[in-house]
Every structure is written in C-alpha cells, then in structure tokens.
mmCIF file of the N, C-alpha and C atoms, coordinates in Angstrom:
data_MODEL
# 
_entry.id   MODEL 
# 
loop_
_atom_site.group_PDB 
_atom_site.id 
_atom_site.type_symbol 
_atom_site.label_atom_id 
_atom_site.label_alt_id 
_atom_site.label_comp_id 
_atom_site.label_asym_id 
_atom_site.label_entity_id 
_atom_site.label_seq_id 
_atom_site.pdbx_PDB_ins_code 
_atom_site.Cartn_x 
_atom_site.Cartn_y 
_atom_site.Cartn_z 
_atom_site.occupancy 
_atom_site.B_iso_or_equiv 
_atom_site.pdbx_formal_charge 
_atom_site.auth_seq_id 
_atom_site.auth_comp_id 
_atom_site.auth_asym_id 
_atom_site.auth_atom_id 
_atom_site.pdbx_PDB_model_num 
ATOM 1   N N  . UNK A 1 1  ? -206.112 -29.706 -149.285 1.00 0.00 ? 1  UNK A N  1 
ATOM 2   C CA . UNK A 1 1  ? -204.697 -29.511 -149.167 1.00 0.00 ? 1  UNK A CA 1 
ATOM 3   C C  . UNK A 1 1  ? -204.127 -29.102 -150.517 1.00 0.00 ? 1  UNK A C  1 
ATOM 4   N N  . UNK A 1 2  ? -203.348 -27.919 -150.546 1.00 0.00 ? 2  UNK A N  1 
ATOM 5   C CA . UNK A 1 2  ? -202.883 -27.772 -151.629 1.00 0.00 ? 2  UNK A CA 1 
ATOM 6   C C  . UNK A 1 2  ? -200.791 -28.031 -151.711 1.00 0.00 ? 2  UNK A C  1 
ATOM 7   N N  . UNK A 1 3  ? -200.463 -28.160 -152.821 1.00 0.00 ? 3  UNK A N  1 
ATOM 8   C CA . UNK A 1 3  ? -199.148 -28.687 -152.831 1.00 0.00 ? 3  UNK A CA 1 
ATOM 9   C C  . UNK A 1 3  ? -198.918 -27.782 -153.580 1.00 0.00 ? 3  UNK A C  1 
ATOM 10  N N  . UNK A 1 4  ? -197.415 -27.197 -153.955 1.00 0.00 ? 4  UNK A N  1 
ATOM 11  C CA . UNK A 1 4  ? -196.594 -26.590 -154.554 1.00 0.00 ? 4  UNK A CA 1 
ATOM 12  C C  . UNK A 1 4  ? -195.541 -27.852 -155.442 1.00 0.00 ? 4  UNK A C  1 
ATOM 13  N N  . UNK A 1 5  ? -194.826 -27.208 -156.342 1.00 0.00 ? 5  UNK A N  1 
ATOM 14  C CA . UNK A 1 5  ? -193.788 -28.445 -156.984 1.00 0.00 ? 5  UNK A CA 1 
ATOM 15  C C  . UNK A 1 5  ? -193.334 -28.840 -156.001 1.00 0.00 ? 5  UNK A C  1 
ATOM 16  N N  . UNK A 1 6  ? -193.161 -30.475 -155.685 1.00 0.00 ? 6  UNK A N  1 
ATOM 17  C CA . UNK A 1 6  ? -192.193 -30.897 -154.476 1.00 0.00 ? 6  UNK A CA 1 
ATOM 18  C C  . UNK A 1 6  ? -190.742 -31.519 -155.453 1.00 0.00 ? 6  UNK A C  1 
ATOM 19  N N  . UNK A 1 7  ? -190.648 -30.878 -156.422 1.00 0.00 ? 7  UNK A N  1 
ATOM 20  C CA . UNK A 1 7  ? -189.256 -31.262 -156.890 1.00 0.00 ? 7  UNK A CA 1 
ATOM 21  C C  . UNK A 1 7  ? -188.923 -30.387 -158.151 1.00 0.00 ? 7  UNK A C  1 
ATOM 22  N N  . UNK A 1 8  ? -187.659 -29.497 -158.116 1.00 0.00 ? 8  UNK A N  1 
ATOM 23  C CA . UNK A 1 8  ? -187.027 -28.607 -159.205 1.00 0.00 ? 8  UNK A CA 1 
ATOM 24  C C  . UNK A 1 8  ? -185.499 -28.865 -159.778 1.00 0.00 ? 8  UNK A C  1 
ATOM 25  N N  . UNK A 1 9  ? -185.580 -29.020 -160.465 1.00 0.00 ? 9  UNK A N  1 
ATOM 26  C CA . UNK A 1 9  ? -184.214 -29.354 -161.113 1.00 0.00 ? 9  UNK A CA 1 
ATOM 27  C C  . UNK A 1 9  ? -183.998 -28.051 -161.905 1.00 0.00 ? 9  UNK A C  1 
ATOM 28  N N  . UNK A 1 10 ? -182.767 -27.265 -161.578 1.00 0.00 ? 10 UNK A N  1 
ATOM 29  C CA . UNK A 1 10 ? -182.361 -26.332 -162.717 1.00 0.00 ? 10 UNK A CA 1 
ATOM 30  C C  . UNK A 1 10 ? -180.827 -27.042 -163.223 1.00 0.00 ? 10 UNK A C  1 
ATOM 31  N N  . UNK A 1 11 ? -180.927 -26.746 -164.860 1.00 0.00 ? 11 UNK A N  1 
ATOM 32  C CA . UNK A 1 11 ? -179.334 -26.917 -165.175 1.00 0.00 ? 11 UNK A CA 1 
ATOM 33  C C  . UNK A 1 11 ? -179.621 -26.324 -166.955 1.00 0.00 ? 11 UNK A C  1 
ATOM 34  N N  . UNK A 1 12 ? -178.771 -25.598 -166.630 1.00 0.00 ? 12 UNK A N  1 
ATOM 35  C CA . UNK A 1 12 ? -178.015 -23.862 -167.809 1.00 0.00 ? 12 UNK A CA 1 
ATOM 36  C C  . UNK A 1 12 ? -179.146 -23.241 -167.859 1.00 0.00 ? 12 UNK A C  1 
ATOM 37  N N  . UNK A 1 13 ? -180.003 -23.190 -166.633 1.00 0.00 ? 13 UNK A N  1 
ATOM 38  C CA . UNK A 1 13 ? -180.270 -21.279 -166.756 1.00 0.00 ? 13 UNK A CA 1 
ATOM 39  C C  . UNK A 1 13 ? -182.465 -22.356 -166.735 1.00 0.00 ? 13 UNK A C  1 
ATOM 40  N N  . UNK A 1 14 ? -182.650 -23.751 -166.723 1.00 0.00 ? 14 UNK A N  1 
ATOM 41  C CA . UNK A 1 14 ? -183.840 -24.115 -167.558 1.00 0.00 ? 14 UNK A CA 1 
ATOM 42  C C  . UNK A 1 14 ? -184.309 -24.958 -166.002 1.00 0.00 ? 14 UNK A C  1 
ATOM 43  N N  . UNK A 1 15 ? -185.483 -24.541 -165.337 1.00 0.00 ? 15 UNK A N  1 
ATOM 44  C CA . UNK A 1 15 ? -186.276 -25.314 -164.041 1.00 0.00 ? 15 UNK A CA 1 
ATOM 45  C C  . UNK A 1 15 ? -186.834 -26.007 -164.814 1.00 0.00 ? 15 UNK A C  1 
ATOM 46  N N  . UNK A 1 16 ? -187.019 -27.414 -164.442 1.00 0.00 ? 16 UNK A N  1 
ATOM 47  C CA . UNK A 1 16 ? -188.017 -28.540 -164.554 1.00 0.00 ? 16 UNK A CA 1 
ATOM 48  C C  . UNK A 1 16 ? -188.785 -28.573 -163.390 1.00 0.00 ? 16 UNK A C  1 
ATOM 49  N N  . UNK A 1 17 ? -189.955 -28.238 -163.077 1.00 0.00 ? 17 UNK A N  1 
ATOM 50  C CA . UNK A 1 17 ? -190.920 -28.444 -161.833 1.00 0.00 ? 17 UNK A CA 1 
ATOM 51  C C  . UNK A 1 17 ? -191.727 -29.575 -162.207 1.00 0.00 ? 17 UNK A C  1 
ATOM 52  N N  . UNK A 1 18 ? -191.797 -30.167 -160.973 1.00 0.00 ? 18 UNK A N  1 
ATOM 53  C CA . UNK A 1 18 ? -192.509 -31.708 -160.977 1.00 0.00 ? 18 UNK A CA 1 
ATOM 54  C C  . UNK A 1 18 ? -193.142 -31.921 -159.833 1.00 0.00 ? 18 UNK A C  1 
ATOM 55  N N  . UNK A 1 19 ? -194.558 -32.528 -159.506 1.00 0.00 ? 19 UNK A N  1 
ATOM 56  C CA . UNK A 1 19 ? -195.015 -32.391 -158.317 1.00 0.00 ? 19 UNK A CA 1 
ATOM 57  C C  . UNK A 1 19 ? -196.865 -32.921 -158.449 1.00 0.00 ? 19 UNK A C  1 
ATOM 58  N N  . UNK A 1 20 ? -197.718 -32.654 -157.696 1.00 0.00 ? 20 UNK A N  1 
ATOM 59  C CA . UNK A 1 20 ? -198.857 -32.535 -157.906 1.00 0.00 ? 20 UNK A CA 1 
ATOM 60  C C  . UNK A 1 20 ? -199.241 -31.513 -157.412 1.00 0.00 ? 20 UNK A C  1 
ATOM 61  N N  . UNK A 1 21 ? -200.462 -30.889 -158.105 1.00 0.00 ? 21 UNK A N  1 
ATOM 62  C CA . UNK A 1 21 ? -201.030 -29.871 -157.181 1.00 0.00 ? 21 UNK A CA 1 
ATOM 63  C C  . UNK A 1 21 ? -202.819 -30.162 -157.132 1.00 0.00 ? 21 UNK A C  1 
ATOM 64  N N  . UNK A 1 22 ? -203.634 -29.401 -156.509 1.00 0.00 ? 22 UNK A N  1 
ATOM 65  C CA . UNK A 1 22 ? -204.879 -30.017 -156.989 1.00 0.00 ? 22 UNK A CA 1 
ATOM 66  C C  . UNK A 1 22 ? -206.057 -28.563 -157.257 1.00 0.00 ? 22 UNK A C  1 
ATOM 67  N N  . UNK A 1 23 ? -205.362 -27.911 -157.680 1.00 0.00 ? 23 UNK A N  1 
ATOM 68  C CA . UNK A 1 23 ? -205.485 -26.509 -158.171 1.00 0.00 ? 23 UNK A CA 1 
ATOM 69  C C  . UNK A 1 23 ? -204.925 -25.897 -159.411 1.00 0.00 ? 23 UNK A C  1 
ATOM 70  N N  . UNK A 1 24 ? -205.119 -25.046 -160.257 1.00 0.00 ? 24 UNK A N  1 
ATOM 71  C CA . UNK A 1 24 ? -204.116 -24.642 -161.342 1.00 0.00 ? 24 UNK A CA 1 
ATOM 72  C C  . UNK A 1 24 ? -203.312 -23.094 -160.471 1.00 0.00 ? 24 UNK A C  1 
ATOM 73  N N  . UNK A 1 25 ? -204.451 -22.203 -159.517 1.00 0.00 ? 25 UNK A N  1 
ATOM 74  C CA . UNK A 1 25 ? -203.631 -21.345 -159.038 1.00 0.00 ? 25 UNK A CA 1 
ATOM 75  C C  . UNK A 1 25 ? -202.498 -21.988 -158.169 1.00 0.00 ? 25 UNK A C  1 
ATOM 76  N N  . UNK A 1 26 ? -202.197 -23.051 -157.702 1.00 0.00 ? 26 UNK A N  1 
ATOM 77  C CA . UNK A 1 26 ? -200.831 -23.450 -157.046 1.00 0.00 ? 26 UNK A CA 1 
ATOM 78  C C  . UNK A 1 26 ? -200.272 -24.197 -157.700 1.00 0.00 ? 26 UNK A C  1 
ATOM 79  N N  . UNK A 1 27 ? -200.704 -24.444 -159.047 1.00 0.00 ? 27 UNK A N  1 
ATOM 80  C CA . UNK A 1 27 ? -199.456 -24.190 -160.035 1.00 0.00 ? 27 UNK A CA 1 
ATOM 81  C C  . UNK A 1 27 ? -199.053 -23.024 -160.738 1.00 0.00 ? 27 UNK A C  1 
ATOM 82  N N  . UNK A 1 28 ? -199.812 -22.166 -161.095 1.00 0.00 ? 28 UNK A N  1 
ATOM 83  C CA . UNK A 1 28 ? -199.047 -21.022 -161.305 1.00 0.00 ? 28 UNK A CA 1 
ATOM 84  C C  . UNK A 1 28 ? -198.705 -20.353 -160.617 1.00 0.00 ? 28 UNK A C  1 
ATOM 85  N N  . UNK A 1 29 ? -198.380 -20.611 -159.062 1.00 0.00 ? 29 UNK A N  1 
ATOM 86  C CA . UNK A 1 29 ? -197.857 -20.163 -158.434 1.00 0.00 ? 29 UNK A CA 1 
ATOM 87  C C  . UNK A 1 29 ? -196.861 -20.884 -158.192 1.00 0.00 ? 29 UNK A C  1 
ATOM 88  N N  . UNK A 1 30 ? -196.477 -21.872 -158.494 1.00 0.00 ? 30 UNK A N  1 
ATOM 89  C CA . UNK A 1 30 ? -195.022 -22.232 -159.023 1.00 0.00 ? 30 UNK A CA 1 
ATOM 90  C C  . UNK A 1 30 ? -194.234 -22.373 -159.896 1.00 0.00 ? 30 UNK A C  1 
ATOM 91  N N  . UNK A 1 31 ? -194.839 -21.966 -160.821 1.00 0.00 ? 31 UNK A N  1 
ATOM 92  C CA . UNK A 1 31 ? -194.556 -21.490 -162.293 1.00 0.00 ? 31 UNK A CA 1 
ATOM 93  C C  . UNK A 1 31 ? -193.684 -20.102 -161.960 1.00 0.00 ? 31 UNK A C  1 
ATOM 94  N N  . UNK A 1 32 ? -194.500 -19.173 -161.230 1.00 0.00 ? 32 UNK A N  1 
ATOM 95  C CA . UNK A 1 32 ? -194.097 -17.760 -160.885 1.00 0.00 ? 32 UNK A CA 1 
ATOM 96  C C  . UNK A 1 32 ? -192.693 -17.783 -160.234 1.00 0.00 ? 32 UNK A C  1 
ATOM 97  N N  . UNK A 1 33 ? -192.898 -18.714 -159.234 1.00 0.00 ? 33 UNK A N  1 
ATOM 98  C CA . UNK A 1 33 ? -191.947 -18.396 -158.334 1.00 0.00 ? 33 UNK A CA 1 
ATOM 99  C C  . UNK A 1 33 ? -190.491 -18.902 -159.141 1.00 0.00 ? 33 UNK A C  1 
ATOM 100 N N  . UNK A 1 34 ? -190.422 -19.477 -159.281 1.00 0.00 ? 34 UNK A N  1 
ATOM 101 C CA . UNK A 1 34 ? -189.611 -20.643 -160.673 1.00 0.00 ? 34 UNK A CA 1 
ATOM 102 C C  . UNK A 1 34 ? -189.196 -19.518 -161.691 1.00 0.00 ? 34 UNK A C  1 
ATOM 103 N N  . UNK A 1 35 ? -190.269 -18.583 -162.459 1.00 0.00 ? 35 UNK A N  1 
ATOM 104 C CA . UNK A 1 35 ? -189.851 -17.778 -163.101 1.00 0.00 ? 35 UNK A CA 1 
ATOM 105 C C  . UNK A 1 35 ? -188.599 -16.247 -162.840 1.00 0.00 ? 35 UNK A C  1 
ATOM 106 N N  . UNK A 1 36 ? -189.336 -16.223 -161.521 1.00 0.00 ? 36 UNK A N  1 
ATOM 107 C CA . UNK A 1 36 ? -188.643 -15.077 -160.951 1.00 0.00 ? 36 UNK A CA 1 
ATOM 108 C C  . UNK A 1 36 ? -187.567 -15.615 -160.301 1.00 0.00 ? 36 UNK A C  1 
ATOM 109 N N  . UNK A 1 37 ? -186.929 -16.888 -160.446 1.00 0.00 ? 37 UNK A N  1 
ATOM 110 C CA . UNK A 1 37 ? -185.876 -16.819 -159.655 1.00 0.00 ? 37 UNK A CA 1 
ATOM 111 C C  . UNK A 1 37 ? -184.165 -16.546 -160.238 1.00 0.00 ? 37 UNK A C  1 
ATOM 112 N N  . UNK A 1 38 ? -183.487 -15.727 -159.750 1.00 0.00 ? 38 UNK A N  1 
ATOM 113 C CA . UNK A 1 38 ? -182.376 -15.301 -160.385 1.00 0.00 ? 38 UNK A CA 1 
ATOM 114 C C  . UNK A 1 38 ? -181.545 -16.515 -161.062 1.00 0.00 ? 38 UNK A C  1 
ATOM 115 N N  . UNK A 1 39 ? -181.160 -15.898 -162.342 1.00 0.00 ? 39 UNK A N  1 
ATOM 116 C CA . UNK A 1 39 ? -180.763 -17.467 -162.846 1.00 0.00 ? 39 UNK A CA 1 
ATOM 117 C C  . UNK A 1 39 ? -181.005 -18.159 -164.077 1.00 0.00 ? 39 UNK A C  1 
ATOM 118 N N  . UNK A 1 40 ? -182.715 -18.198 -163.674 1.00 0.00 ? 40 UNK A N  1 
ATOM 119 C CA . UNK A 1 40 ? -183.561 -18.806 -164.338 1.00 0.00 ? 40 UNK A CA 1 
ATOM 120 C C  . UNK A 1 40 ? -184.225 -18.086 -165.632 1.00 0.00 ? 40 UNK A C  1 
ATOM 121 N N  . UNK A 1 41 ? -183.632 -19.221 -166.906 1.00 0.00 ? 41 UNK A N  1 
ATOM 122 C CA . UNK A 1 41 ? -184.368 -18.472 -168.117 1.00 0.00 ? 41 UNK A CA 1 
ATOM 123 C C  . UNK A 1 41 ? -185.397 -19.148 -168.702 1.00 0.00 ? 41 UNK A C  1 
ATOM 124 N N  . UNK A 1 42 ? -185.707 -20.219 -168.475 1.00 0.00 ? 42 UNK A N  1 
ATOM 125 C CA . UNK A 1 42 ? -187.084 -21.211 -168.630 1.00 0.00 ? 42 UNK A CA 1 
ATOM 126 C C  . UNK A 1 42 ? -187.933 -22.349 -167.503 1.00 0.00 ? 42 UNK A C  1 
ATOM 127 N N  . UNK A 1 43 ? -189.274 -22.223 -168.217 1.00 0.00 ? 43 UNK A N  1 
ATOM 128 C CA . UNK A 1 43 ? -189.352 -23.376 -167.298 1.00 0.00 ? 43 UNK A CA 1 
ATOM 129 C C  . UNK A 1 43 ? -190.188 -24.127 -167.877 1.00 0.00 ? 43 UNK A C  1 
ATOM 130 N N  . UNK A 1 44 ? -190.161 -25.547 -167.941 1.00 0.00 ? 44 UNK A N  1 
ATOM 131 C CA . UNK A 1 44 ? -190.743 -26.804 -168.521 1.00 0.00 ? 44 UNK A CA 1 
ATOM 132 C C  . UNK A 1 44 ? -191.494 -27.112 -166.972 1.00 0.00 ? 44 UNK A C  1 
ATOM 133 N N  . UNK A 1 45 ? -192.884 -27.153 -167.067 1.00 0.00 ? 45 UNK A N  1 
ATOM 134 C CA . UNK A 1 45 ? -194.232 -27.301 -165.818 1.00 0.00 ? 45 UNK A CA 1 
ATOM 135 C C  . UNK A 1 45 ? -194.070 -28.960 -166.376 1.00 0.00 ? 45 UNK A C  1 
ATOM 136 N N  . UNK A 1 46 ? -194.222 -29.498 -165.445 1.00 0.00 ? 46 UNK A N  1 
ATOM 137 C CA . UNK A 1 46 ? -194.222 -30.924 -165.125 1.00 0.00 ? 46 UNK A CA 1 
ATOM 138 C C  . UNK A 1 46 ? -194.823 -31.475 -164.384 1.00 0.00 ? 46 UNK A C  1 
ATOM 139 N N  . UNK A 1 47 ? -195.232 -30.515 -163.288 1.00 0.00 ? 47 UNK A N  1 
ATOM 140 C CA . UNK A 1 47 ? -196.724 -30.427 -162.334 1.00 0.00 ? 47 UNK A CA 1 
ATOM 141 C C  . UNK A 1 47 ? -197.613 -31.035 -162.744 1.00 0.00 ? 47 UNK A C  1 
ATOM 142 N N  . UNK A 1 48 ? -198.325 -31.977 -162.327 1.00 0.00 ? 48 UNK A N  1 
ATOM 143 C CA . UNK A 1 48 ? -199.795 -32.845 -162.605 1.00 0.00 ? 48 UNK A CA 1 
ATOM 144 C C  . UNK A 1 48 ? -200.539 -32.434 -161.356 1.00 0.00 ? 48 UNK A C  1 
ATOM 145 N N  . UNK A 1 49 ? -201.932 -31.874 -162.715 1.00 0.00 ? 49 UNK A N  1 
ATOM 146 C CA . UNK A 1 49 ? -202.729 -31.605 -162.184 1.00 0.00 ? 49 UNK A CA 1 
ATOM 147 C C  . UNK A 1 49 ? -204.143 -32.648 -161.230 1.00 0.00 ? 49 UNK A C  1 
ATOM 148 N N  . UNK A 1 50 ? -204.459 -32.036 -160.051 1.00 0.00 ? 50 UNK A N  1 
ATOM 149 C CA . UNK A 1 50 ? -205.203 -33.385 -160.024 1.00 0.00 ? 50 UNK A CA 1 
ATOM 150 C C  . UNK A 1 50 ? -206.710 -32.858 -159.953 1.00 0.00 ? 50 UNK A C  1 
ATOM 151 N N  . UNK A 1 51 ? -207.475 -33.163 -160.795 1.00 0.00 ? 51 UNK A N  1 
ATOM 152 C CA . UNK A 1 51 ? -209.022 -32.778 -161.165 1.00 0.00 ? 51 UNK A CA 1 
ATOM 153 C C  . UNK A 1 51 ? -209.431 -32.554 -160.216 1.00 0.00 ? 51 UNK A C  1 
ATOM 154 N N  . UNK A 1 52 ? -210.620 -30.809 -159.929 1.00 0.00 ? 52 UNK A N  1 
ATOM 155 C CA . UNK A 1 52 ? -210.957 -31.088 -158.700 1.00 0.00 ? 52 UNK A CA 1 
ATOM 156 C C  . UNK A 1 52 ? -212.415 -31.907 -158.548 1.00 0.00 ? 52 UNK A C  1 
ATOM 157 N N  . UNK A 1 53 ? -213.451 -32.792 -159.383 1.00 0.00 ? 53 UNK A N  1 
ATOM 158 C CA . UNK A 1 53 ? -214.019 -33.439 -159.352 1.00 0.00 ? 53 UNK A CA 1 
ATOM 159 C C  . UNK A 1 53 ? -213.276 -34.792 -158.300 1.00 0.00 ? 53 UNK A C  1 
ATOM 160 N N  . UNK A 1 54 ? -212.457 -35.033 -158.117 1.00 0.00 ? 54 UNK A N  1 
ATOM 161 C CA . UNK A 1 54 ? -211.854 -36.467 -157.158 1.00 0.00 ? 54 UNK A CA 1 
ATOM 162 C C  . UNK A 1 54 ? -211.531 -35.498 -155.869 1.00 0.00 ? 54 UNK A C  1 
ATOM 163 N N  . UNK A 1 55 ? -211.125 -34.097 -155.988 1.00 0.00 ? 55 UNK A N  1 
ATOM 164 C CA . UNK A 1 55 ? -210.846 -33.606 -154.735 1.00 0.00 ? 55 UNK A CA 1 
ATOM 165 C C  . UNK A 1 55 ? -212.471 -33.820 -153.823 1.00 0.00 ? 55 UNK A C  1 
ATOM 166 N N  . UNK A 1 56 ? -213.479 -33.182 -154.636 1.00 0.00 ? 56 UNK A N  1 
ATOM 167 C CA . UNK A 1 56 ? -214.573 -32.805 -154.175 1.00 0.00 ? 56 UNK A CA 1 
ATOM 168 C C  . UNK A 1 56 ? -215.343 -34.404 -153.365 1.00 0.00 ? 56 UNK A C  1 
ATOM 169 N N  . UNK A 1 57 ? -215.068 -35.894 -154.029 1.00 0.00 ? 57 UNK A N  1 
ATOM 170 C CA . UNK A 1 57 ? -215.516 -36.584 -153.749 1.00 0.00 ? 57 UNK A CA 1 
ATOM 171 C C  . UNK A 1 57 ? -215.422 -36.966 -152.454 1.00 0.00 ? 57 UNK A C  1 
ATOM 172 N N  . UNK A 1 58 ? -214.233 -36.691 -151.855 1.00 0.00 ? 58 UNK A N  1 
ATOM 173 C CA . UNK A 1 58 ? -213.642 -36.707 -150.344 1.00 0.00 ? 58 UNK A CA 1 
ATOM 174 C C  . UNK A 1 58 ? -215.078 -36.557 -149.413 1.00 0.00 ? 58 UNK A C  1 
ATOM 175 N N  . UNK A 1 59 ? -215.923 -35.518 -149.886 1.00 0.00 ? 59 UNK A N  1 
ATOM 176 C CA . UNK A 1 59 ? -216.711 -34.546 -149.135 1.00 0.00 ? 59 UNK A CA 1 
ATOM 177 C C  . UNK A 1 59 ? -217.862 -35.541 -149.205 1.00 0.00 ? 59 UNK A C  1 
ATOM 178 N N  . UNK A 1 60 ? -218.197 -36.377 -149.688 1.00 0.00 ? 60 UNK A N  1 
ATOM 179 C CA . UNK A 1 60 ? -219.328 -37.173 -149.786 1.00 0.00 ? 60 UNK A CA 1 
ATOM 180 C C  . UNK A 1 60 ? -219.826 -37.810 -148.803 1.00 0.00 ? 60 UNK A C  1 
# 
C-alpha cells in the first residue's frame, strides 16, 4: 500500500506535507504535486519515510 501526504498546511505562499509513505517515489510525488500548486512558493517534506526492509517482512 502506498500513501501520499495525508496532511498539508499552506500559509504565505509555504506547504508543510506530513504523512507516511513507504516509498520515496510517493513522496516525490507529493513533493511535485505540492510544488506545482498555484500559490505555492515552498515546501518543507515532513513525510516519514517507512523502510522498505519492514514493508518486505509482511511477506514472510
């Protein structure tokens, strides 16, 4: 299962994304989206990553 930020705060122009993901491409894919959004002139990633060594253990 992958997650996107489940929480963004913008205030003067700056996203704070916060969330887990258990991938780095679905965090920079909320990095992206965050970047491109009208408005928006920064963004502070707050996203925790979650190793995929603990994802993989599931599979055991």
């Amino acid at each position: 299962m992958l997650m996107h930020a489940d929480r963004v705060t913008v205030r003067n122009g700056v996203a704070h994304l916060y969330g887990v993901v258990f991938d780095e491409s679905s965090r920079r894919a909320s990095i992206v989206a965050a970047e491109n959004t009208a408005g928006v002139k920064e963004v502070h990633d707050c996203i925790y990553l979650v190793e995929a060594a603990w994802n993989d253990s599931r599979k055991m």
